[in-house]
KERO-721947 format. One record per residue: residue in three letters; chain; residue number from 1; x, y, z of N, C-alpha, C in turn. Coordinates in pm, whole numbers. Layout:
PT_res_chain_n_n_xx_n_yy_n_zz_ca_xx_ca_yy_ca_zz_c_xx_c_yy_c_zz
PT_ala_A_NUM_X_Y_Z_X_Y_Z_X_Y_Z
...
This chain:
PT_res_chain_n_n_xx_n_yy_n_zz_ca_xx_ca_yy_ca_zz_c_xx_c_yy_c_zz
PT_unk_A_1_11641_19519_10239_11636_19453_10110_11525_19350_10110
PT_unk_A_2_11487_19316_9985_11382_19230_9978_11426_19083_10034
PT_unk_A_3_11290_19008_10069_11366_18794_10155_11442_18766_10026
PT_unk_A_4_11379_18795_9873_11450_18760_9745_11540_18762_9756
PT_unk_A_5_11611_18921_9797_11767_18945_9723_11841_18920_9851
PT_unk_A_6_11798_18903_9997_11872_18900_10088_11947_18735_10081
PT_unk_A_7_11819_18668_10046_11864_18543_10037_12003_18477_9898
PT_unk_A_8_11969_18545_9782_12051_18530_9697_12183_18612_9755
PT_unk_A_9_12193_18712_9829_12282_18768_9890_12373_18658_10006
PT_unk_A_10_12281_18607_10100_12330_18487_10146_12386_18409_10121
PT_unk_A_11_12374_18295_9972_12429_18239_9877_12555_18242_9853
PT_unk_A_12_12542_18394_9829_12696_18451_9771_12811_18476_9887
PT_unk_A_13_12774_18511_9983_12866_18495_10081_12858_18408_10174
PT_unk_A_14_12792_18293_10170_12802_18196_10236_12889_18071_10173
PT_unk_A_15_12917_18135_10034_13007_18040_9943_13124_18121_9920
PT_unk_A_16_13133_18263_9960_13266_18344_10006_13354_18289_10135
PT_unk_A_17_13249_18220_10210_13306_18199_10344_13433_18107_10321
PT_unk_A_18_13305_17971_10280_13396_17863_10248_13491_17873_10196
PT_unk_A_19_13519_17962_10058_13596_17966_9969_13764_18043_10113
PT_unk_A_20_13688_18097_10176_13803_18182_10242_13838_18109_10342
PT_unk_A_21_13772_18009_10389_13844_17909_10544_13907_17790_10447
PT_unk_A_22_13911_17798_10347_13988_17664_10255_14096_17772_10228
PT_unk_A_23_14104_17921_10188_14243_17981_10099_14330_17952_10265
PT_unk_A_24_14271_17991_10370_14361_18025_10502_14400_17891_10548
PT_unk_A_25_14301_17797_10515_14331_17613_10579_14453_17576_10511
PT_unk_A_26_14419_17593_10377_14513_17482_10249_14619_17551_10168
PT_unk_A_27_14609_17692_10169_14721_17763_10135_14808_17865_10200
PT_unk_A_28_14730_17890_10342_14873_18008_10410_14884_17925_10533
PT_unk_A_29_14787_17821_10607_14859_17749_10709_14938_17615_10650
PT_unk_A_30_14831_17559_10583_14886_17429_10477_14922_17329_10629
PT_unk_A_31_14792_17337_10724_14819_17220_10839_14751_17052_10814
PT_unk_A_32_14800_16977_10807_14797_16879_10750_14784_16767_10891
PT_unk_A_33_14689_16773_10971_14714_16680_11154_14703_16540_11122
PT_unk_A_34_14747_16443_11152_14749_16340_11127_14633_16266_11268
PT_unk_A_35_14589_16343_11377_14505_16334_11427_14362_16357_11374
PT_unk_A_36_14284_16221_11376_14130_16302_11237_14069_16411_11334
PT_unk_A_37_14095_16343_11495_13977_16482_11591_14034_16619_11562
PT_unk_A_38_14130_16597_11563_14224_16746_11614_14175_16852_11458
PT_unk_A_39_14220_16738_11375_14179_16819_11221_14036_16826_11205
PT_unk_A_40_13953_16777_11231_13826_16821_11248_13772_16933_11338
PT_unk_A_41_13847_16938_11466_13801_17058_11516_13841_17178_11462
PT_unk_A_42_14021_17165_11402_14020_17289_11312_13975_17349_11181
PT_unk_A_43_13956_17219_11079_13839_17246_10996_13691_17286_11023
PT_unk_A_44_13659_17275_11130_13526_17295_11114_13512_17404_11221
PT_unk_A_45_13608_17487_11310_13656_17601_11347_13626_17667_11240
PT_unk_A_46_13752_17682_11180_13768_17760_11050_13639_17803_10958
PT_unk_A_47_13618_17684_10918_13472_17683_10805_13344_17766_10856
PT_unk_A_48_13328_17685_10985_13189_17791_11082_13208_17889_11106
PT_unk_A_49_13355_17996_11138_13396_18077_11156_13341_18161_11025
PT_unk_A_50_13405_18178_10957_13386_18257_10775_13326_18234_10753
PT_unk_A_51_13230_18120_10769_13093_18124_10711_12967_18230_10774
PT_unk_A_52_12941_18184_10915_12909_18214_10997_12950_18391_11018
PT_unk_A_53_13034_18410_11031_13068_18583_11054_13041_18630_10901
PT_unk_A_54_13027_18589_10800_12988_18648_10652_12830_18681_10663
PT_unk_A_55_12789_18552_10688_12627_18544_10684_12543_18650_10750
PT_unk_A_56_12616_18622_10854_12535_18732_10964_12515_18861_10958
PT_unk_A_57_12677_18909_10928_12739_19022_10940_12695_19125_10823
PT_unk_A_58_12676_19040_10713_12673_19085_10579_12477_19183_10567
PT_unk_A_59_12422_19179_10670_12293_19275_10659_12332_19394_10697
PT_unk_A_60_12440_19417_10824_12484_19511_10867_12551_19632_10810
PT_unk_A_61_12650_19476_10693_12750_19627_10612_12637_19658_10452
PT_unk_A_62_12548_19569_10437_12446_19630_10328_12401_19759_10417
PT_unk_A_63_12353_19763_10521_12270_19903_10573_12366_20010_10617
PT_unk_A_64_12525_20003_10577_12604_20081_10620_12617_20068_10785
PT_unk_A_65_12579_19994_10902_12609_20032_11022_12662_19932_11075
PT_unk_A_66_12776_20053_11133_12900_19943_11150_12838_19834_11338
PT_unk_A_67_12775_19911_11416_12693_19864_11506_12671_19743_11487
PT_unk_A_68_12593_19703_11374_12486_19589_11313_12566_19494_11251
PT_unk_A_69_12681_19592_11181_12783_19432_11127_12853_19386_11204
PT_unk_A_70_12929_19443_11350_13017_19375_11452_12902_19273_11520
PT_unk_A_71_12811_19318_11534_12700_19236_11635_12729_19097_11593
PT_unk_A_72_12666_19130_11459_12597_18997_11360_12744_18951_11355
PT_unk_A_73_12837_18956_11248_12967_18926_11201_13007_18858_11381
PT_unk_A_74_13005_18872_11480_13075_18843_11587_12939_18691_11658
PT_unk_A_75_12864_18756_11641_12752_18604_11699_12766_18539_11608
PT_unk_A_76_12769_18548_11498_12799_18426_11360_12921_18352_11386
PT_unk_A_77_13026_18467_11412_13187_18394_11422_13132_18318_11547
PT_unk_A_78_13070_18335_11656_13061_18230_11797_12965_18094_11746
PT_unk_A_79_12866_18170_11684_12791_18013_11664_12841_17891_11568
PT_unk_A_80_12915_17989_11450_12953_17930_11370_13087_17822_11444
PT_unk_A_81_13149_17870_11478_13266_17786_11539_13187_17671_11652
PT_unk_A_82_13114_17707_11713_13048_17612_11814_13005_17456_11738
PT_unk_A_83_12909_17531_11609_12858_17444_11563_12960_17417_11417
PT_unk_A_84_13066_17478_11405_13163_17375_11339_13221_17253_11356
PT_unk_A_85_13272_17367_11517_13333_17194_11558_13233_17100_11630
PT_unk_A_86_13132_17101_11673_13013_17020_11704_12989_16922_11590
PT_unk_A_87_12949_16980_11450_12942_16977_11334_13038_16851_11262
PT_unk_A_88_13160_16891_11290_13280_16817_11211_13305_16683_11313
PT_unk_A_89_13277_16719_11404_13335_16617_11546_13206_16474_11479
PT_unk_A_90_13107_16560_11479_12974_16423_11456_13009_16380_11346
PT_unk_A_91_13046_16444_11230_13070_16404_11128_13171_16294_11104
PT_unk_A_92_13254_16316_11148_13376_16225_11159_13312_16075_11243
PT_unk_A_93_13246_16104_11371_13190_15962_11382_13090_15915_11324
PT_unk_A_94_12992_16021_11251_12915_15930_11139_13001_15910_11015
PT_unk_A_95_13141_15978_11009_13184_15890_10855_13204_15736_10920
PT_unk_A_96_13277_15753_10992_13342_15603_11112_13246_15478_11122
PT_unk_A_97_13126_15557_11143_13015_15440_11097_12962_15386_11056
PT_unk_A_98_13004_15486_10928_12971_15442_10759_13045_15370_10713
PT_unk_A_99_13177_15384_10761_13219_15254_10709_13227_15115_10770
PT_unk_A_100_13108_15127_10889_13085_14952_10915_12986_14914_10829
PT_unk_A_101_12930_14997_10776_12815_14992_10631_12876_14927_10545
PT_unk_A_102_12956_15033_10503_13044_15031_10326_13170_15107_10299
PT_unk_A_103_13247_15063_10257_13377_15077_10250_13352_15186_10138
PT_unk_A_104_13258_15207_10074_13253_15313_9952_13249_15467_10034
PT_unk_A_105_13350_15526_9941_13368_15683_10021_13261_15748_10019
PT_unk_A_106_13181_15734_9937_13033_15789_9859_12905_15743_9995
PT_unk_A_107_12924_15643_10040_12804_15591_10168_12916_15643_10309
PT_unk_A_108_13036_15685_10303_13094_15730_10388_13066_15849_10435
PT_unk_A_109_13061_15937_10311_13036_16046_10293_12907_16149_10282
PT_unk_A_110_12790_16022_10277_12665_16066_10305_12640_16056_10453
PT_unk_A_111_12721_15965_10513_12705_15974_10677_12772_16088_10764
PT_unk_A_112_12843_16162_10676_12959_16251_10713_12838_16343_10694
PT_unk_A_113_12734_16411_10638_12718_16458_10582_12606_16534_10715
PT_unk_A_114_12598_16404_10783_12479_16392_10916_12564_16558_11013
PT_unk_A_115_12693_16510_10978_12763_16621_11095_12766_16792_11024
PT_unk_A_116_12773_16775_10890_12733_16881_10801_12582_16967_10848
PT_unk_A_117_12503_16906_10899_12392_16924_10924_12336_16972_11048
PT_unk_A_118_12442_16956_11174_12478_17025_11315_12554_17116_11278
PT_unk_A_119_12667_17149_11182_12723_17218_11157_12639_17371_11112
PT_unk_A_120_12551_17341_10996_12464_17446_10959_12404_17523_11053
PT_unk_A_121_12324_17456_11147_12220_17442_11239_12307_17572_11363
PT_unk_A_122_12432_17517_11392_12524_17644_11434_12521_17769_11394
PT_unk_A_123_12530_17765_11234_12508_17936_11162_12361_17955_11144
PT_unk_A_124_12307_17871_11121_12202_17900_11138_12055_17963_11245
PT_unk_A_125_12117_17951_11375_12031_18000_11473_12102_18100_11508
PT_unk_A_126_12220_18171_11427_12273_18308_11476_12200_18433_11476
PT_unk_A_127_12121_18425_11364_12030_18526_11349_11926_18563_11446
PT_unk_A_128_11870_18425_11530_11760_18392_11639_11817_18471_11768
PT_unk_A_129_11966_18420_11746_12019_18534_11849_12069_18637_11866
PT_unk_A_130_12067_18677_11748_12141_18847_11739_11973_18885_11737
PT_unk_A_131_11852_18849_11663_11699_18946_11704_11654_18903_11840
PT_unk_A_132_11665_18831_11896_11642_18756_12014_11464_18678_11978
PT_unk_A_133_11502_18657_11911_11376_18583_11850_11351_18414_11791
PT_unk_A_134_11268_18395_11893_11236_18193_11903_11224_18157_11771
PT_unk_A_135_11131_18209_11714_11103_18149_11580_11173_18168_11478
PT_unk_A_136_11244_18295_11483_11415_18262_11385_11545_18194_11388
PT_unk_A_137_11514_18183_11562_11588_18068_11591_11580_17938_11587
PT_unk_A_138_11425_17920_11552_11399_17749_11511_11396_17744_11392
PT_unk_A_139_11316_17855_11306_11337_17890_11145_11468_17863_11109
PT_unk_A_140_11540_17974_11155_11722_17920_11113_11777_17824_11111
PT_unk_A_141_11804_17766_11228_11826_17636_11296_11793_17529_11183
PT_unk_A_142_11618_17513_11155_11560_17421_11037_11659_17463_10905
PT_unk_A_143_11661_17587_10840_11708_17613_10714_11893_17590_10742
PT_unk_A_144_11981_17566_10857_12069_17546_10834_12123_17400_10836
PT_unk_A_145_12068_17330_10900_12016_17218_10903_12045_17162_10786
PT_unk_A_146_11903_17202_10693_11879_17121_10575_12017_17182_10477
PT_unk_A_147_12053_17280_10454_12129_17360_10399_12274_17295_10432
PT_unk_A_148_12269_17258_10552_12411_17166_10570_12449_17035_10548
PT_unk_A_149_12316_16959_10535_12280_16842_10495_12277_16796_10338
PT_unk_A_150_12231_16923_10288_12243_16914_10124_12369_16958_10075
PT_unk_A_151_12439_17074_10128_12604_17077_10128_12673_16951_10182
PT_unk_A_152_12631_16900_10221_12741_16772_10261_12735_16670_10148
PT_unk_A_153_12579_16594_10118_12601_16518_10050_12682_16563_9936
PT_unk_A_154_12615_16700_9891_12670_16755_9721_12859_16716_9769
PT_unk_A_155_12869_16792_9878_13042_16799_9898_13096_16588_9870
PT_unk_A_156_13034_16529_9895_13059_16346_9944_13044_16322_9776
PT_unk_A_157_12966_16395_9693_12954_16349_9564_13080_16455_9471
PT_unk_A_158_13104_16541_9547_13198_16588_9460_13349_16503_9503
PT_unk_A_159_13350_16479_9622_13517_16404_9660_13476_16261_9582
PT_unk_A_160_13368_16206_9580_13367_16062_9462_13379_16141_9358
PT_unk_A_161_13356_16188_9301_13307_16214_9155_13398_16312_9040
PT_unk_A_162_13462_16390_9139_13573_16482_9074_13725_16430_9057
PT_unk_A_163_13807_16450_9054_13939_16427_9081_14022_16545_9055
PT_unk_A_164_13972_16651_9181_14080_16775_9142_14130_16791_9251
PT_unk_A_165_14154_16688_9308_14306_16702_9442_14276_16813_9550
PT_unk_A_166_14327_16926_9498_14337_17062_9599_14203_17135_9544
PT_unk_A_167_14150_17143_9450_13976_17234_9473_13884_17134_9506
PT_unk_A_168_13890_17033_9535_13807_16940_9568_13751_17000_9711
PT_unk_A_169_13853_17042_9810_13767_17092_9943_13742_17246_9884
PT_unk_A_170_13810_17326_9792_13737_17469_9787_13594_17460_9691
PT_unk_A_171_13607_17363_9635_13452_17343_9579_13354_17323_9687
PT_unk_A_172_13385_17238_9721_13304_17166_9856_13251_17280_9992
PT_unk_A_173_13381_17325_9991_13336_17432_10112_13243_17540_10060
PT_unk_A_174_13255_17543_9942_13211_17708_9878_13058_17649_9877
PT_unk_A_175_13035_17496_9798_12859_17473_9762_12820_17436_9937
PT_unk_A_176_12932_17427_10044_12867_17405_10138_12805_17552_10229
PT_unk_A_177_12924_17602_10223_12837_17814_10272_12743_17834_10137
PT_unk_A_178_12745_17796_10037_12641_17863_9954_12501_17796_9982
PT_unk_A_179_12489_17676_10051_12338_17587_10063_12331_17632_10162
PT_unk_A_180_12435_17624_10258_12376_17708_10389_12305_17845_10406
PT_unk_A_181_12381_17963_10341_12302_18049_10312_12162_18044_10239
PT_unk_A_182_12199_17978_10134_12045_17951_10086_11945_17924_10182
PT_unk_A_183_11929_17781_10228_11823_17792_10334_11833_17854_10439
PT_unk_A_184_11941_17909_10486_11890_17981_10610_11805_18122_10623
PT_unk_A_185_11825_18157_10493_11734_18297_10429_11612_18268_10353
PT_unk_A_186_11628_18110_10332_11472_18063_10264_11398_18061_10330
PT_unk_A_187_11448_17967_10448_11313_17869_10577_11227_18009_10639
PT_unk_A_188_11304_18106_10660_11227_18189_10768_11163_18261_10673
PT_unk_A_189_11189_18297_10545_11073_18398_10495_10979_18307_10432
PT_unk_A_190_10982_18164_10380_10852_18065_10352_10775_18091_10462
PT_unk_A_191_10859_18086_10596_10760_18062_10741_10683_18168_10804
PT_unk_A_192_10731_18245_10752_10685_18361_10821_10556_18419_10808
PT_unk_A_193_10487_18500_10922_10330_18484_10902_10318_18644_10917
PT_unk_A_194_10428_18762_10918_10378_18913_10901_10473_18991_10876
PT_unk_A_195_10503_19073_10786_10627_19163_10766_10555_19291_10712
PT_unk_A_196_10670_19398_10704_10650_19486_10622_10736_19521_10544
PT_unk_A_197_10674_19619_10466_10761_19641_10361_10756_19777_10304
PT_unk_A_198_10867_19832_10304_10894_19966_10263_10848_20026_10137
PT_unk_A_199_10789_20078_10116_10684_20127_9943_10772_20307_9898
PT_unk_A_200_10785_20386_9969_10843_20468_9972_11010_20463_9915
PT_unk_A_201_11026_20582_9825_11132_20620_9765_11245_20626_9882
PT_unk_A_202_11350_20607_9857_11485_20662_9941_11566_20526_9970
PT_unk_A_203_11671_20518_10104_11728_20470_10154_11673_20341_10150
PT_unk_A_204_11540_20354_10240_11505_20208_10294_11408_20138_10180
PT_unk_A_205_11395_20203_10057_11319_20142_9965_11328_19987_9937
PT_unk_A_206_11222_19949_9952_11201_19761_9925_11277_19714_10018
PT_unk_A_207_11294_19762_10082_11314_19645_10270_11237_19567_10290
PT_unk_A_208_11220_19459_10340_11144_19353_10415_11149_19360_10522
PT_unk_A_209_11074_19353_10639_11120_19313_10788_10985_19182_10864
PT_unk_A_210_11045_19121_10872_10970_18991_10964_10944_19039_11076
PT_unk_A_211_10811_19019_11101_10761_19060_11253_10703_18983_11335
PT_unk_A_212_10818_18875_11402_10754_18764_11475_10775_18776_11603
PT_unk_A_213_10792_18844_11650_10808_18892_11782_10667_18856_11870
PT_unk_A_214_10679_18891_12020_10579_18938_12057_10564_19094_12062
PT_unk_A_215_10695_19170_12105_10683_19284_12105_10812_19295_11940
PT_unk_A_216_10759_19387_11861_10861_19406_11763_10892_19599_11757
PT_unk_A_217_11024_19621_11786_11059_19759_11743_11078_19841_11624
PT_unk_A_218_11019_19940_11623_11059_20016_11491_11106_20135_11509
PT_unk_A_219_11244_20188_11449_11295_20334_11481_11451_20364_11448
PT_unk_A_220_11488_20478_11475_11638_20483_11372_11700_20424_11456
PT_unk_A_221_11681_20376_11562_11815_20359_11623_11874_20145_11618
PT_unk_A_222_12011_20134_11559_11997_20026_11570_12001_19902_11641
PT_unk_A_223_11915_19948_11760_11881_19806_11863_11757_19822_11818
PT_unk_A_224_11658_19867_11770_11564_19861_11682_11545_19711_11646
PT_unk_A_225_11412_19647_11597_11396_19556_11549_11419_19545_11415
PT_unk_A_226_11305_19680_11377_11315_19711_11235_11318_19836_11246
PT_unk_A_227_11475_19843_11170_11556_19990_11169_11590_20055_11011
PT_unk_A_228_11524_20200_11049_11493_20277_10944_11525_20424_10962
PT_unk_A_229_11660_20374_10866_11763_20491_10875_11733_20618_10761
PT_unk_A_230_11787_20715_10800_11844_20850_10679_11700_20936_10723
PT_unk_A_231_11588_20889_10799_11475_20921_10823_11518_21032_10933
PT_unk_A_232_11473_21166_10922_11506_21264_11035_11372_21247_11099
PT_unk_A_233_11281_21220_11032_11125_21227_11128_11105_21088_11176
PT_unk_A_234_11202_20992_11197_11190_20886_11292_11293_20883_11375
PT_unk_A_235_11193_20880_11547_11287_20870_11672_11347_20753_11649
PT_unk_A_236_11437_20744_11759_11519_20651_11751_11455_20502_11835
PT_unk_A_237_11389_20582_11864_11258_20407_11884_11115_20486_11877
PT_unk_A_238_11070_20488_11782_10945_20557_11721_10821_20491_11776
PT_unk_A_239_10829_20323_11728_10683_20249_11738_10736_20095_11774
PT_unk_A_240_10643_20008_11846_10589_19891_11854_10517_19856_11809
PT_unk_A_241_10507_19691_11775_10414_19618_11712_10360_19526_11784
PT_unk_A_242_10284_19456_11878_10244_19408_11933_10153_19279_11867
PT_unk_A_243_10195_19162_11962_10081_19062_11919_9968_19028_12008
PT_unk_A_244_9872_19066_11999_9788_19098_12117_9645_18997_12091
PT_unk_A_245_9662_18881_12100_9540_18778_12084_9531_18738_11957
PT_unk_A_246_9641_18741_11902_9656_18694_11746_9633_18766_11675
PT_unk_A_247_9602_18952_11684_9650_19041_11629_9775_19096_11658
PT_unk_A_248_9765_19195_11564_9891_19303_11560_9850_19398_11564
PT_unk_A_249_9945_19458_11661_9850_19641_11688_9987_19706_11718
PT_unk_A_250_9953_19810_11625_10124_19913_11667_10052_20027_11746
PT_unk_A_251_10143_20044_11795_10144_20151_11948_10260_20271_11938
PT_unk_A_252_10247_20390_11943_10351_20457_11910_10430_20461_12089
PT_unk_A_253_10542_20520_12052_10601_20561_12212_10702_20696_12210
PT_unk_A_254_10669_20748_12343_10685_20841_12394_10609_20965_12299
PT_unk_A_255_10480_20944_12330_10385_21071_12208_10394_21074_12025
PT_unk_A_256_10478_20987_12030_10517_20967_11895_10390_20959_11812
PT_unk_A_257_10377_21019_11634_10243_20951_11616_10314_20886_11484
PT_unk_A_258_10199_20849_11411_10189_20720_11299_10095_20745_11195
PT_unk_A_259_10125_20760_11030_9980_20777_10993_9962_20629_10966
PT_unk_A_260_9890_20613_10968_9762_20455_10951_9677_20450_10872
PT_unk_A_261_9672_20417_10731_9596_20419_10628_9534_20564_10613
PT_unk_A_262_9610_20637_10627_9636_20807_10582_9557_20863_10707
PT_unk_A_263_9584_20786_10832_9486_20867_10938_9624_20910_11061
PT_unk_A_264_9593_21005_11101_9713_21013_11270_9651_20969_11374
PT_unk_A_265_9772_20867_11419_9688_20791_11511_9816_20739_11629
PT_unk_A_266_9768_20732_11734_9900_20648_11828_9858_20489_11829
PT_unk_A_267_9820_20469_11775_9747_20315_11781_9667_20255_11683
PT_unk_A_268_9675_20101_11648_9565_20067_11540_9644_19975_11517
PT_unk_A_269_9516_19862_11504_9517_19706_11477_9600_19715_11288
PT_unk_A_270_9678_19654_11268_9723_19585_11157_9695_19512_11078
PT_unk_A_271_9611_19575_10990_9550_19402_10874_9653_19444_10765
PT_unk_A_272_9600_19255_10711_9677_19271_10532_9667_19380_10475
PT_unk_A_273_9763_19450_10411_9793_19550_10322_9736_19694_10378
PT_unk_A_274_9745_19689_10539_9731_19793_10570_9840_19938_10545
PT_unk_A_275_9869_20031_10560_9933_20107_10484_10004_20213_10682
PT_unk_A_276_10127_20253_10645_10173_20266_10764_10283_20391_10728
PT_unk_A_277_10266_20495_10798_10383_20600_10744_10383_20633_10910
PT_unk_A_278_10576_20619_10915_10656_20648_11000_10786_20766_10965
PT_unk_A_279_10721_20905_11016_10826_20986_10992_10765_21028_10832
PT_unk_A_280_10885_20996_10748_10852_21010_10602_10864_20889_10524
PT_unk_A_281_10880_20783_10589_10881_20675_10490_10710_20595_10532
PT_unk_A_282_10687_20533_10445_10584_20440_10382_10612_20266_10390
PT_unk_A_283_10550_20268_10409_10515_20083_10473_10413_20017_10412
PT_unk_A_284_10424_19896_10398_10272_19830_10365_10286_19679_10452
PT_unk_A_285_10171_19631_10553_10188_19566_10613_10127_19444_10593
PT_unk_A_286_10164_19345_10551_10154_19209_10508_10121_19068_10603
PT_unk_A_287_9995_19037_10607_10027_18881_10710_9948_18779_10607
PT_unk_A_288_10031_18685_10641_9971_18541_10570_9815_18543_10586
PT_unk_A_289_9788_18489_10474_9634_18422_10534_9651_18319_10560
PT_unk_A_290_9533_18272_10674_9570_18117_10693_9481_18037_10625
């Protein structure tokens, strides 16, 4: 899918999450700890959990493979919980400190907001580790970050500002997975410096794939980097992309070939809007200018 719709896709189930670790928190456990740590680690369990296993998981069951959604859906549920309760734990001592500031819930709650922001940063570098890739993991990391930081305050202005008792945390949780998703699907495609993109009719039509790798995979199979299914004329690891002195040069493997701006070739440097057919689908290959 396109960074556009993946990201508005994000949105939506990153504000599914929330909405679903508040129905299981506040209406079928209804645990109420009179300990703030104890309830912080299980709120922010919970929250990173569903958020985190939505976000991730949710590219997997768009491409139909169930492979790709346990991966993702299961490193999301780990990071997410890590950096929940990491998340909620800080939070709670920056609310604590806010109020040697100000007794106002509103300056309480913008300090709370600091732990919102480790919290993100948890779902957010899940992606870095399900591609095994640095720069989506600092990309992410940044977009969950900010994404958790702007869900917090919004959440600190809705507990001042509303007075609806019991949706006050399902509001809150929902604009907090929905900012999270937002930036965590924003930061990396603003940042990003080469992708391609599917031009060809079928399955994989208008895909995006980020290619920040040093070595990046392409082929049906999904440990693939960039995986491109329903294709019978792509092996199951077809081609590499290589960054080779600040180019990009794809390399086919095992005899495999490639057409390359309508030529057959096992090899060839990558410029802007170079043109790339694998099997039977069509590519067009994109890098920033600097």
């Amino acid at each position: 899918m396109s960074f556009g719709l993946r990201t508005f896709y994000n949105v939506l189930v990153g504000a599914w999450g929330g909405l679903l670790a508040w129905a299981i928190l506040d209406l079928v456990l209804r645990l109420r700890l009179t300990n703030v740590w104890l309830d912080a680690v299980l709120n922010g369990a919970f929250v990173g959990m569903f958020i985190g296993a939505l976000v991730s998981g949710f590219a997997g069951l768009m491409a139909a493979r169930v492979f790709l959604l346990a991966r993702g859906a299961g490193i999301g549920l780990l990071t997410g919980i890590v950096g929940g309760i990491l998340g909620l734990l800080a939070g709670q001592i920056a609310f604590l400190i806010g109020g040697l500031v100000s007794e106002d819930l509103l300056v309480r709650g913008m300090f709370r907001a600091i732990g919102w922001a480790i919290f993100g940063a948890g779902i957010g570098v899940a992606e870095g580790v399900i591609t095994l890739s640095f720069k989506r993991l600092i990309y992410g990391g940044m977009g969950g970050v900010i994404g958790g930081l702007a869900g917090g305050i919004i959440f600190a202005l809705i507990e001042r500002g509303l007075n609806l008792q019991l949706l006050n945390r399902a509001l809150g949780f929902a604009i907090l997975g929905a900012c999270i998703g937002l930036f965590i699907g924003l930061i990396p495609s603003l940042l990003k410096e080469a992708w391609l993109k599917v031009t060809s009719s079928g399955r994989n039509e208008g895909n995006q794939f980020i290619v920040d790798k040093a070595t990046t995979t392409l082929g049906s199979s999904d440990r693939c980097d960039i995986g491109l299914y329903g294709d019978a004329g792509i092996a199951p690891k077809h081609a590499e992309i290589r960054q080779e002195g600040g180019k990009f040069v794809l390399h086919t493997i095992g005899g495999q070939r490639v057409m390359i701006n309508d030529r057959d070739t096992t090899r060839a440097e990558l410029d802007d809007g170079t043109r790339v057919r694998v099997g039977n689908t069509k590519l067009v290959f994109r890098r920033r200018k600097s």
